[in-house]
N, C-alpha and C positions, 0 to 999 in steps of 0.2 A: 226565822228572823228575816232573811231574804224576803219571803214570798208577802211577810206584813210590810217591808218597805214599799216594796211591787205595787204590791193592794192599794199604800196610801199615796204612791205616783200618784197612780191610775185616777184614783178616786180625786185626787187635788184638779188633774187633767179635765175630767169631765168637771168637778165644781167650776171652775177659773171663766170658761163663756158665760155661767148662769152669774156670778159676781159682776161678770165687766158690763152685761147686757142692765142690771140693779145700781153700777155704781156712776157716779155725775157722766153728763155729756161732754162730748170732745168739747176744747176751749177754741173758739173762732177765729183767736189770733193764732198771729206767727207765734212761739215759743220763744221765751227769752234763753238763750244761750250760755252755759256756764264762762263760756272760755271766746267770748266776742271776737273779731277782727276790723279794726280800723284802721286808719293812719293819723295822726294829728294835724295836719294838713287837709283831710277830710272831716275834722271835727269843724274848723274853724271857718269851712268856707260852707258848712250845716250850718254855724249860729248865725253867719253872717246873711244867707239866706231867709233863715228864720225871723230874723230883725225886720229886714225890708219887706218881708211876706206879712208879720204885724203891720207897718205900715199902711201895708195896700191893705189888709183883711183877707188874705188869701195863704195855704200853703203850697201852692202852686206849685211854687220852684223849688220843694226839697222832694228830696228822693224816697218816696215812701214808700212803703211794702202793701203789696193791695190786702192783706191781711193786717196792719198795724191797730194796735191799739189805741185809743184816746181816753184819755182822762182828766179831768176838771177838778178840784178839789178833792183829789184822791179817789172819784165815780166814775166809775165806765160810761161815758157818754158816746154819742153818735158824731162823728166829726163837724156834722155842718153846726152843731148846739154850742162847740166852744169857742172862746172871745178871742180866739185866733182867725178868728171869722168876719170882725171887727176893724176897720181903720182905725188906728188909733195914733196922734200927733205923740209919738216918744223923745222924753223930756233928754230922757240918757238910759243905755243899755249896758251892761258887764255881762263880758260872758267866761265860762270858766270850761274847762275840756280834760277829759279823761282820756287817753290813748290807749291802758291799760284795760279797763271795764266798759271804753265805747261808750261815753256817759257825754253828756253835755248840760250845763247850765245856764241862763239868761236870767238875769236881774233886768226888767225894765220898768222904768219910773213915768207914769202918765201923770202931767200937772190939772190943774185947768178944771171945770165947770163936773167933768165925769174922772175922777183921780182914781189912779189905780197903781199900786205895786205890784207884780207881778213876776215869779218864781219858775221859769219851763224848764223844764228835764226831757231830752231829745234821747233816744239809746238807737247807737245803731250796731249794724252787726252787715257784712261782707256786702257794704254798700248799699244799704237800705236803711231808711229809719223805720222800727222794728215797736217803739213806742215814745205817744206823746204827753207826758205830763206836765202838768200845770197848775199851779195852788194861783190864786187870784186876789189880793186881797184888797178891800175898799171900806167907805167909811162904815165906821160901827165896828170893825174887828180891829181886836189887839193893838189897842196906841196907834193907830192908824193916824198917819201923817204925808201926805208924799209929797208935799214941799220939804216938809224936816228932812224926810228920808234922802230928798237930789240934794239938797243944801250938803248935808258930812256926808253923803257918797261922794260929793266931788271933794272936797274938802280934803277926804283920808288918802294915803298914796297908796293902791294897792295896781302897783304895778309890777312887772316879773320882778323875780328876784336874784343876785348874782347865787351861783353855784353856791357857796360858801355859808351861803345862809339858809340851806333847804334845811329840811327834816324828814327824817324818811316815815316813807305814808305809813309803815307800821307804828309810829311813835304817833302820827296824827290822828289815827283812827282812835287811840291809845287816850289822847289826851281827849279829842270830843266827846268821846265814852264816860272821860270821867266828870265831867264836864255834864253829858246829860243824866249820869249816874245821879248827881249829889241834887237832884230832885227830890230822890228816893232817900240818898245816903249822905249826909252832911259830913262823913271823911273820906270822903274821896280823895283824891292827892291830883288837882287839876294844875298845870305845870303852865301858871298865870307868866306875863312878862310885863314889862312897864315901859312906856306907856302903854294902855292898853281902853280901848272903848267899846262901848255896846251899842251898837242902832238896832233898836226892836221896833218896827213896825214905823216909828219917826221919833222915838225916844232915846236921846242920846244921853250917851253916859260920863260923855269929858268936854260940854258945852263951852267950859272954859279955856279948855286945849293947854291944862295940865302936861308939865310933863313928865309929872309921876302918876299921873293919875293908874287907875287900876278897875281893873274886870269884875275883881271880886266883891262886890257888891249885888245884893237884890235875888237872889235865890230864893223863893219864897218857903215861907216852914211849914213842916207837917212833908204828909209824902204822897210823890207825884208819878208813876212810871211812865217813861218815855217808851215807848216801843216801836215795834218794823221799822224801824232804823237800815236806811237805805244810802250806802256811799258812796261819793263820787272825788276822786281828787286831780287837781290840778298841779301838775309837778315845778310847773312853771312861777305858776303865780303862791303857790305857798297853802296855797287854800284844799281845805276838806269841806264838802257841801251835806248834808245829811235831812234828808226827807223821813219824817217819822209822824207818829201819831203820839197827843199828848193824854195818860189816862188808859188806854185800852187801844183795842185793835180794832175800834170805831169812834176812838175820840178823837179831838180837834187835829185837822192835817198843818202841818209847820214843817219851815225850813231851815235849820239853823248854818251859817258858813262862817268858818272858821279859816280866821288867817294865821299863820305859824310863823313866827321866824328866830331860827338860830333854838327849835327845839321849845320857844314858848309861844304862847298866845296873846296874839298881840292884836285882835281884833274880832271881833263879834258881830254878823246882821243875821236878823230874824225876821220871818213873814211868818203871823201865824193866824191861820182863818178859823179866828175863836171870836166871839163879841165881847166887849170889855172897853175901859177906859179909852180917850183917845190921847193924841199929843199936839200942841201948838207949834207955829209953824218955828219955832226957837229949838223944838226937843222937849221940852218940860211934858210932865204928866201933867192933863188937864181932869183933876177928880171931881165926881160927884160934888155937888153942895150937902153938909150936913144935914139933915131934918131940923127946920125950927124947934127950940123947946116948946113943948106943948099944955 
């Protein structure tokens, strides 16, 4: 029995070079690290960077790792190829910060003649940005508005929140899951709160600025999976941000974020770079015209 265990070392030993030499190429980047190190303080002076680097069209001033990553609507691109490359006149910026997972988010709204929304995820890890993501979105995709969109981002308050009002990130992860579940699963138990609004793309959901209004609205039927579902949360401002794919793990890239407070949901914006309907500059869906009767 020994000398068969021996045998199949040995033999695993010699196979193992002839596998690794057959199996995929080393990956060019740096490795994304389970267990990150940042400080929040170093998050915030990364987005703020990042902002003024949109701006000029350059990322000049952030701290990159000469191995980092770049990614465009969820594609491995070449750094010089993305719209971070670009001046761009910004309308209004949010950003959101992970100290935990080393994550960062930016919301930035481009008005005017070339309109753009636009979604980045900065990761760093022992003071490097390690990778950069970015969903882009502009006309032709998902209720695309971004007059609608600066109009209820300034509008909504999502400003930090006192202690008292957090949720803890495992209950948030908890609720946007079920949230992106009921795609799929129309009983999910998503833990809505009131007032509560949706901005998808420029399509607002409490135009009238109800103050009962509510979230749960507009789910569409039939079933949908969300996947690679990627999180990031901000302890500060209340918010879980989630980069995922709609359909498969090559369909449409989307961002959904999510505000919490006192354990509900009390806010919704989405970037999804899918083509579809668009929205006027009020929020309304702007649909198709009928087909004339024929």
């Amino acid at each position: 029995m020994i000398k068969t265990l021996i045998a199949a070392a040995l033999l695993a030993g010699i196979a193992s070079p002839a596998m690794a030499q057959n199996g995929p190429p080393p990956s060019p980047y740096t490795p994304r690290v389970d267990k990150p190190t940042c400080t929040m303080d170093q998050l915030k002076a990364l987005t703020a960077a990042y902002v003024e680097g949109q701006k000029k069209g350059s990322l000049a001033a952030l701290p990159l790792h000469e191995k980092a990553e770049y990614l465009q609507d969820m594609k491995d691109i070449e750094p010089s190829a993305g719209l971070w490359n670009t001046p761009l006149a910004i309308a209004d910026a949010t950003s959101l910060h992970d100290p935990l997972r080393c994550k960062t988010f930016t919301q930035i709204i481009v008005t005017g003649a070339h309109p753009y929304v636009i979604g980045t995820r900065l990761y760093m890890n022992a003071g490097k940005v390690i990778r950069v993501d970015s969903l882009v979105t502009k006309p032709g995709d998902w209720l695309f508005n971004a007059n609608a969109y600066l109009k209820y981002t300034k509008a909504e308050n999502w400003q930090p929140l006192m202690k008292y009002q957090h949720t803890a990130p495992a209950e948030m992860i908890r609720g946007a899951n079920a949230y992106l579940d009921a795609f799929a699963d129309k009983f999910t138990d998503i833990p809505w709160g009131q007032p509560c609004a949706r901005l998808e793309g420029g399509a607002y959901t409490n135009r009238d600025n109800k103050p009962d209004a509510s979230c749960e609205v507009g789910i569409p039927a039939g079933t949908l999976y969300i996947v690679n579902r990627d999180y990031m949360i901000d302890p500060e401002m209340g918010v879980i941000n989630v980069f995922c794919r709609f359909g498969s793990s090559t369909g449409g890239p989307d961002s959904h974020s999510f505000r919490f407070i006192d354990g509900k949901i009390r806010g919704v914006r989405t970037l999804s770079v899918l083509p579809g309907p668009q929205s006027d500059d009020n929020g309304g869906i702007v649909r198709r015209p009928a087909p004339a009767a024929g």
